[in-house]
PDB file of N, CA, C and O in Angstrom:
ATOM      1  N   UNK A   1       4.991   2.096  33.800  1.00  0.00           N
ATOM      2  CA  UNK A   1       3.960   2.611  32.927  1.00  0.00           C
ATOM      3  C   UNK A   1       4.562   3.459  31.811  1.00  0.00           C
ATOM      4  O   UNK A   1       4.031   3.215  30.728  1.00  0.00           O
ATOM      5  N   UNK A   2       5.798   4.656  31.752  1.00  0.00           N
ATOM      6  CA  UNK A   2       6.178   5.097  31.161  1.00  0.00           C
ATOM      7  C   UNK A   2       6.494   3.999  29.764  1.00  0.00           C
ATOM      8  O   UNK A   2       5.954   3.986  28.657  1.00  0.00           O
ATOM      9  N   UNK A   3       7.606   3.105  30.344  1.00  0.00           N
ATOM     10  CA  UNK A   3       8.103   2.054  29.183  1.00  0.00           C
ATOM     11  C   UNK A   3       7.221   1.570  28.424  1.00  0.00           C
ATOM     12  O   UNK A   3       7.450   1.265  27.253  1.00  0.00           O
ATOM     13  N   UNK A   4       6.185   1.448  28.953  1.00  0.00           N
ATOM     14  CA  UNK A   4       4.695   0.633  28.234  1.00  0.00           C
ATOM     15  C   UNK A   4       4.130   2.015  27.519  1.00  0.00           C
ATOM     16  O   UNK A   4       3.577   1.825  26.436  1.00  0.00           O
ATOM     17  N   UNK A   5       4.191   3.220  27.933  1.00  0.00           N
ATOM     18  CA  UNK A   5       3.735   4.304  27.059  1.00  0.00           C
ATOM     19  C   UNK A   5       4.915   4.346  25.608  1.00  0.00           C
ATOM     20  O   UNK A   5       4.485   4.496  24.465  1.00  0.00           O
ATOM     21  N   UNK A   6       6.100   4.220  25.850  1.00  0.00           N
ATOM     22  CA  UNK A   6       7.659   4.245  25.276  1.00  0.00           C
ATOM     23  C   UNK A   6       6.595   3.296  24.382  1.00  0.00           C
ATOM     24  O   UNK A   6       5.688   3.753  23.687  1.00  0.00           O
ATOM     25  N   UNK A   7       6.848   2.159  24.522  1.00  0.00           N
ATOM     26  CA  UNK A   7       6.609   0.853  23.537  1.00  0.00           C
ATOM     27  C   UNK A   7       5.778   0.989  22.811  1.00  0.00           C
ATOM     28  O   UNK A   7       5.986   1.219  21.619  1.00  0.00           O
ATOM     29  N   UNK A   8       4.510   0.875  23.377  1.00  0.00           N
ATOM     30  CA  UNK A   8       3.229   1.722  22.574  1.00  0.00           C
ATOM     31  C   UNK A   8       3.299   3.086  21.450  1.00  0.00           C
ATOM     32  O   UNK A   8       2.464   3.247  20.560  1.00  0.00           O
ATOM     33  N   UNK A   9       4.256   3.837  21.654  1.00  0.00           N
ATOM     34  CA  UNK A   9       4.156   5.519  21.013  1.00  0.00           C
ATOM     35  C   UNK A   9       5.196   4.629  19.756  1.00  0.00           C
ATOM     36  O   UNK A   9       4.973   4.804  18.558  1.00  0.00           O
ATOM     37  N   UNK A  10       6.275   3.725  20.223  1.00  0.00           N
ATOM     38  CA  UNK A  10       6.959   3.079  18.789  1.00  0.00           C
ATOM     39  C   UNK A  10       6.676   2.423  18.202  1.00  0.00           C
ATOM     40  O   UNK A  10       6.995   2.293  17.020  1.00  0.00           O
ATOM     41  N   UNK A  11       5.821   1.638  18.971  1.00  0.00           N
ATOM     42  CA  UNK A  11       5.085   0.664  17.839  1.00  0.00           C
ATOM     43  C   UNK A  11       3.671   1.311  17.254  1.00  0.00           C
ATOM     44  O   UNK A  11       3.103   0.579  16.443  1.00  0.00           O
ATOM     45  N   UNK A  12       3.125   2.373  17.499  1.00  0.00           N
ATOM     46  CA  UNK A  12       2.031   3.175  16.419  1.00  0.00           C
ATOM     47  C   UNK A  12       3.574   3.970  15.427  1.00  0.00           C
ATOM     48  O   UNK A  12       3.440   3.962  14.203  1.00  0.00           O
ATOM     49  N   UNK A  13       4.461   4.384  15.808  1.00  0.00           N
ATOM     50  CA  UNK A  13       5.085   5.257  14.955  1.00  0.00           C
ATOM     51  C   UNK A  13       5.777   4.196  13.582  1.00  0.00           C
ATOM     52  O   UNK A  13       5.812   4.557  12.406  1.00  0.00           O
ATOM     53  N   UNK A  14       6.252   2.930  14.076  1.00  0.00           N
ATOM     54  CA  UNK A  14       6.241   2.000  12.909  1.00  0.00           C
ATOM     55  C   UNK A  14       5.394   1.374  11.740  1.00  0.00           C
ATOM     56  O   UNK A  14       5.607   1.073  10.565  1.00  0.00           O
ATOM     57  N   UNK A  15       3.857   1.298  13.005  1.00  0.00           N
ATOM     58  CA  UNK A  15       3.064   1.279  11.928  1.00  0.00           C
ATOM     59  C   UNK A  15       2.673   2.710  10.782  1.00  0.00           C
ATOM     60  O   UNK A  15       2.662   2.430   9.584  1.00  0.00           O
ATOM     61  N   UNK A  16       2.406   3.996  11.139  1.00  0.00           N
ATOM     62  CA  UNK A  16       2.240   5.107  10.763  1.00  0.00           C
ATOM     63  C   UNK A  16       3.674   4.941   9.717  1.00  0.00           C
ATOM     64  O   UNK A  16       3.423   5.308   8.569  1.00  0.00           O
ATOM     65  N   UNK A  17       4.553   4.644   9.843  1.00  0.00           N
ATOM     66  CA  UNK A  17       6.155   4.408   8.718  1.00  0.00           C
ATOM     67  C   UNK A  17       5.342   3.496   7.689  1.00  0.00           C
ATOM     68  O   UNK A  17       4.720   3.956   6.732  1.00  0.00           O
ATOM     69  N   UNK A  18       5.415   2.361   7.960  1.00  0.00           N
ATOM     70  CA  UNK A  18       4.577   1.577   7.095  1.00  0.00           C
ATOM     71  C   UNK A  18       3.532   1.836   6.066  1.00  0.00           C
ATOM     72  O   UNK A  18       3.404   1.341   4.947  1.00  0.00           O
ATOM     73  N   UNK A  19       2.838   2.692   6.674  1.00  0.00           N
ATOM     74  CA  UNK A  19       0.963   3.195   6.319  1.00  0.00           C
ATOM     75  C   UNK A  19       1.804   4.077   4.998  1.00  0.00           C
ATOM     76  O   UNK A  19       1.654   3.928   3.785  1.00  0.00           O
ATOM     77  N   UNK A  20       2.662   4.967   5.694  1.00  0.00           N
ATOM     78  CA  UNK A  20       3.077   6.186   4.703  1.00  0.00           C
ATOM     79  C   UNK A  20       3.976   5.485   3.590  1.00  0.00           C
ATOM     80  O   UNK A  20       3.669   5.802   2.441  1.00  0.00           O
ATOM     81  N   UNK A  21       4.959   4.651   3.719  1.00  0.00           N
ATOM     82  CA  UNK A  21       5.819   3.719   3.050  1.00  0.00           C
ATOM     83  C   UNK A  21       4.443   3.191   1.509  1.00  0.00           C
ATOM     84  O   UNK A  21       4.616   3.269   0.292  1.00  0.00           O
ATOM     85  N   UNK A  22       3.507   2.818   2.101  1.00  0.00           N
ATOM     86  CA  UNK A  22       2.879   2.029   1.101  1.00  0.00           C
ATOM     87  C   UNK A  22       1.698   3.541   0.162  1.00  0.00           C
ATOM     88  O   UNK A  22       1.224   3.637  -0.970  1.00  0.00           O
ATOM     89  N   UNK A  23       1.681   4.088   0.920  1.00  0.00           N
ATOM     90  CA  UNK A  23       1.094   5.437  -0.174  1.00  0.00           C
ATOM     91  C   UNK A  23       1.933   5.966  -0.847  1.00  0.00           C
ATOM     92  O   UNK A  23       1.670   6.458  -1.944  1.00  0.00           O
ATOM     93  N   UNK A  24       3.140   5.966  -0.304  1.00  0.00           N
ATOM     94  CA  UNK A  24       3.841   7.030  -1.705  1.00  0.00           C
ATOM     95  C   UNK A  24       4.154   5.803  -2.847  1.00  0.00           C
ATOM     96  O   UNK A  24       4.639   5.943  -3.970  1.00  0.00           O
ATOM     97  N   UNK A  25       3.758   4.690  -2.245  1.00  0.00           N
ATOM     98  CA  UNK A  25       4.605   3.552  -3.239  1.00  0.00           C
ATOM     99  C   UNK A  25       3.257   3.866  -4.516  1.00  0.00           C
ATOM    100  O   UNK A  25       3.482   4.356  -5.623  1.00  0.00           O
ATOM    101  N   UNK A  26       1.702   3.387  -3.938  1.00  0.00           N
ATOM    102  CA  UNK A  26       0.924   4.209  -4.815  1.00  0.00           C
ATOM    103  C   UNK A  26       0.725   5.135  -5.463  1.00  0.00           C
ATOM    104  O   UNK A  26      -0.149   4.976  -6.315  1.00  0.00           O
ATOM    105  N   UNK A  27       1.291   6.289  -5.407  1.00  0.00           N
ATOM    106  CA  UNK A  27       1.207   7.520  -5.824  1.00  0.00           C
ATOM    107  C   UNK A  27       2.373   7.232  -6.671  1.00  0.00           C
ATOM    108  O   UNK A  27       2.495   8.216  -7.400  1.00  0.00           O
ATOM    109  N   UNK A  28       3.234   6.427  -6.922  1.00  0.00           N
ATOM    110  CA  UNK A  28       4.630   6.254  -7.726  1.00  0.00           C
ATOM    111  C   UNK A  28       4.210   5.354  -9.252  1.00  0.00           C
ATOM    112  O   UNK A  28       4.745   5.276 -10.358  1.00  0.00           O
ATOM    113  N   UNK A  29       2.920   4.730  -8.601  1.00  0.00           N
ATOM    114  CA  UNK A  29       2.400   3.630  -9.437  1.00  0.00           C
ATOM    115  C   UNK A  29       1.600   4.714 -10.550  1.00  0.00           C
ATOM    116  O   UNK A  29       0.790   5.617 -10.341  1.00  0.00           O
ATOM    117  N   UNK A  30       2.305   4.111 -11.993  1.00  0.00           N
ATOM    118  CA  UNK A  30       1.691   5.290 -12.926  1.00  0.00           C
ATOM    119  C   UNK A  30       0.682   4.547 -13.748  1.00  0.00           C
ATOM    120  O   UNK A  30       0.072   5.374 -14.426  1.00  0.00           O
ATOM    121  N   UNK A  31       0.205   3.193 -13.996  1.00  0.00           N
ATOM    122  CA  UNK A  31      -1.103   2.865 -14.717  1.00  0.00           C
ATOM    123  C   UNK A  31      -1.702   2.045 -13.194  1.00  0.00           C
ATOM    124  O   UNK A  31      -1.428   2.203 -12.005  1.00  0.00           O
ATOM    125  N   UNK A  32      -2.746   1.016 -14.025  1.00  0.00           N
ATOM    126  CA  UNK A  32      -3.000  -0.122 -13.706  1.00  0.00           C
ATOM    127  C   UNK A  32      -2.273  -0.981 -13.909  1.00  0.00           C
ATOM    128  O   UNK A  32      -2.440  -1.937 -13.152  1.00  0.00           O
ATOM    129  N   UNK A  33      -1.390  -1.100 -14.727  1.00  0.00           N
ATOM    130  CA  UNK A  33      -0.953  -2.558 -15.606  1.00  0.00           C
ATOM    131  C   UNK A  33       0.643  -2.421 -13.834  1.00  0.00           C
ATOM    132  O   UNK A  33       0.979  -3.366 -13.120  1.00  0.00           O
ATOM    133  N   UNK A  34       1.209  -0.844 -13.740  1.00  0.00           N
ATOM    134  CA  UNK A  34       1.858  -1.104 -12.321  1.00  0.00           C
ATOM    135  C   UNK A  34       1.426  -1.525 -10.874  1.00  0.00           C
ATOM    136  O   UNK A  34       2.169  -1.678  -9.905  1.00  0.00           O
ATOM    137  N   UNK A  35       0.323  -1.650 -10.923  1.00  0.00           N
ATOM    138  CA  UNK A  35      -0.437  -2.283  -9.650  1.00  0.00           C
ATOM    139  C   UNK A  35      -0.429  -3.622 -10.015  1.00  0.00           C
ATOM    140  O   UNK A  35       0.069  -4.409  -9.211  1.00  0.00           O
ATOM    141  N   UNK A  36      -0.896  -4.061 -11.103  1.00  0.00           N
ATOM    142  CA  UNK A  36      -0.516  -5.894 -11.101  1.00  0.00           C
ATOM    143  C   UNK A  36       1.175  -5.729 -10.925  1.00  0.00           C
ATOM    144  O   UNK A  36       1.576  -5.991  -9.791  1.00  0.00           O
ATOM    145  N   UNK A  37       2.117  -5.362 -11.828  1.00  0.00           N
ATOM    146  CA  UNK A  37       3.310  -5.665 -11.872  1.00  0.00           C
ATOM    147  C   UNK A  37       4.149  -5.503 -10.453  1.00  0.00           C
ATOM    148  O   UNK A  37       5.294  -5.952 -10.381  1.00  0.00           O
ATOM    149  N   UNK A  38       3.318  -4.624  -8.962  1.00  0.00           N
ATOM    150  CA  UNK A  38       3.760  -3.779  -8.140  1.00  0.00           C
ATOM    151  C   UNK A  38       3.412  -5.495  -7.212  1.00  0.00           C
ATOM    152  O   UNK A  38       4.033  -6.067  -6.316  1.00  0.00           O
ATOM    153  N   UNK A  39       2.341  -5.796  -7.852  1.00  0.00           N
ATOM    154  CA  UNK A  39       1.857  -6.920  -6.819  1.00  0.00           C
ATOM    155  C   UNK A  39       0.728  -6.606  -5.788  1.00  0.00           C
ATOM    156  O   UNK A  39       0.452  -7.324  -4.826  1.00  0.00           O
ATOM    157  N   UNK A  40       0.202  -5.604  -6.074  1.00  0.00           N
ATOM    158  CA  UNK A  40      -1.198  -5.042  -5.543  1.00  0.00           C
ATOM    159  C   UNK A  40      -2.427  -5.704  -5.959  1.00  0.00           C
ATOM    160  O   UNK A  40      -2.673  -5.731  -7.165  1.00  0.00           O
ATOM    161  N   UNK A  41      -3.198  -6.219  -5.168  1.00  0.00           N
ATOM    162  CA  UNK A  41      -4.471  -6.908  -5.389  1.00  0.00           C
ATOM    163  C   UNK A  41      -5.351  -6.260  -6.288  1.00  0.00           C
ATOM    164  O   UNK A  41      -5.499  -5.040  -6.235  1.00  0.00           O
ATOM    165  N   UNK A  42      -6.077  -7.119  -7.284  1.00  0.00           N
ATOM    166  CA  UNK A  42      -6.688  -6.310  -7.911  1.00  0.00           C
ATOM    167  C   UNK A  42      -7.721  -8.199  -9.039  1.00  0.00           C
ATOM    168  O   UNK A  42      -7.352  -9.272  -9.515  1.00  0.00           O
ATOM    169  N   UNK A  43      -8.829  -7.532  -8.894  1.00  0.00           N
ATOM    170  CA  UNK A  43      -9.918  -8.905  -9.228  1.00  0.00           C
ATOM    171  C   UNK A  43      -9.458  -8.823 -10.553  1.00  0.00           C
ATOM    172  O   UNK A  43      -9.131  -7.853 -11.235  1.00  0.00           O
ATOM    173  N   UNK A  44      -9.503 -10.305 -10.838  1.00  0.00           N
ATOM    174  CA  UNK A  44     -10.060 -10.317 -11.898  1.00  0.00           C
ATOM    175  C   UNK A  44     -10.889 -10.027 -13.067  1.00  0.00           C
ATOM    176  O   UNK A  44     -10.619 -10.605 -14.119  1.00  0.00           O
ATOM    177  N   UNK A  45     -12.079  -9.022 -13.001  1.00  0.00           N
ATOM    178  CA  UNK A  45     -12.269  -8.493 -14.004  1.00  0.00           C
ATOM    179  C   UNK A  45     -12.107  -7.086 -14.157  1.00  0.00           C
ATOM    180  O   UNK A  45     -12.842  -6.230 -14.649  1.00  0.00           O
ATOM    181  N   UNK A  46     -10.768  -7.026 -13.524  1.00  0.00           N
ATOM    182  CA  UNK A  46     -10.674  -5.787 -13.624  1.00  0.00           C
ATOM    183  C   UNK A  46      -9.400  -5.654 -14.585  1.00  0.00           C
ATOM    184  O   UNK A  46      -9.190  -4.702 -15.337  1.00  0.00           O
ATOM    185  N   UNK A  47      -8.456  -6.968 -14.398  1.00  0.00           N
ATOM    186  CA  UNK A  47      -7.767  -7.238 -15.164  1.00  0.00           C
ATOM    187  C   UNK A  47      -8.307  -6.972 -17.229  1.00  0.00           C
ATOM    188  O   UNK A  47      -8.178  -6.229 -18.202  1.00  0.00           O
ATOM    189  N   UNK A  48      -8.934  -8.261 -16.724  1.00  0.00           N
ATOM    190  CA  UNK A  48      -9.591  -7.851 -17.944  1.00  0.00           C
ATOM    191  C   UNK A  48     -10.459  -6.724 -18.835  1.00  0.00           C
ATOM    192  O   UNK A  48     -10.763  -6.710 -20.028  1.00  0.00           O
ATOM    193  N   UNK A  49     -10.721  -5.812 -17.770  1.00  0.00           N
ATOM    194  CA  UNK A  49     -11.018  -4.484 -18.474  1.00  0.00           C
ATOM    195  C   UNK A  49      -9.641  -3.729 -19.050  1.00  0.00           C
ATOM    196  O   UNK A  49      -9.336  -3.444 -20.208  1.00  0.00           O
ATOM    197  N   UNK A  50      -8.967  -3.529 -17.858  1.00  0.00           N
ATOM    198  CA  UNK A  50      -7.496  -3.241 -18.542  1.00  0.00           C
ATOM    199  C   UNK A  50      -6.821  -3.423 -19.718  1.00  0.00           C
ATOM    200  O   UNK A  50      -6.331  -2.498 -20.366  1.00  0.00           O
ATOM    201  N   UNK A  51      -6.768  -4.823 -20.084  1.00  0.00           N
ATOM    202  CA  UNK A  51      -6.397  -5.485 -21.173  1.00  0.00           C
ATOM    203  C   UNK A  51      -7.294  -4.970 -22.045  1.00  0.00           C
ATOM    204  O   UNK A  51      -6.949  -4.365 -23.060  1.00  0.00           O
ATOM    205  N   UNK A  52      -8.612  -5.196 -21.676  1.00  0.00           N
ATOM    206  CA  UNK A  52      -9.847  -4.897 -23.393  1.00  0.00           C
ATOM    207  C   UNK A  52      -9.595  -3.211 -23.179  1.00  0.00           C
ATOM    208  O   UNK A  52     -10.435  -2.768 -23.961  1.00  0.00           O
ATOM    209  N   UNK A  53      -8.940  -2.053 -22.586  1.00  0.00           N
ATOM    210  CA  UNK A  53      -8.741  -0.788 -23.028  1.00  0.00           C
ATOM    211  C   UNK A  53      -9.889   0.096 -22.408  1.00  0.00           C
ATOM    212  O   UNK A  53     -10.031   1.278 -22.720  1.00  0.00           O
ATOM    213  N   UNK A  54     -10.850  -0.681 -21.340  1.00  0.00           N
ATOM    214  CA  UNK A  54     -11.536  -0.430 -20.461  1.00  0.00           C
ATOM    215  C   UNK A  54     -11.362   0.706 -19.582  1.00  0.00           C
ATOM    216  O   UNK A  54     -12.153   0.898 -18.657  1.00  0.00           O
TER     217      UNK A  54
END
C-alpha cells in the first residue's frame, strides 16, 4: 500500500510540474499574436479581431 501511496504522490507531483510548467509559459506570453505563435488554441474570430486591432 505504501508503494501505491509512493506512485500516486509522484504521479500528482508530475502532473502539478506540468500544470505550473504551462502557466509561467503564459505569463511569459506578451500579446495575443504570442499565443498563436506559442501554439495555444485560440478560434478563429478571435484571430481576426487581433489582426483588425480589436
Amino acid at each position: 500500500m505504501n508503494e501505491e501511496m509512493l506512485e500516486l504522490a509522484i504521479s500528482r507531483i508530475a502532473m502539478l510540474e506540468q500544470k505550473l510548467e504551462r502557466y509561467f509559459q503564459l505569463l511569459n506570453v506578451e500579446n495575443e499574436l504570442g499565443f498563436i505563435l506559442k501554439g495555444t488554441y485560440i478560434l478563429e474570430s478571435d484571430v481576426e479581431k487581433i489582426l483588425n486591432g480589436q
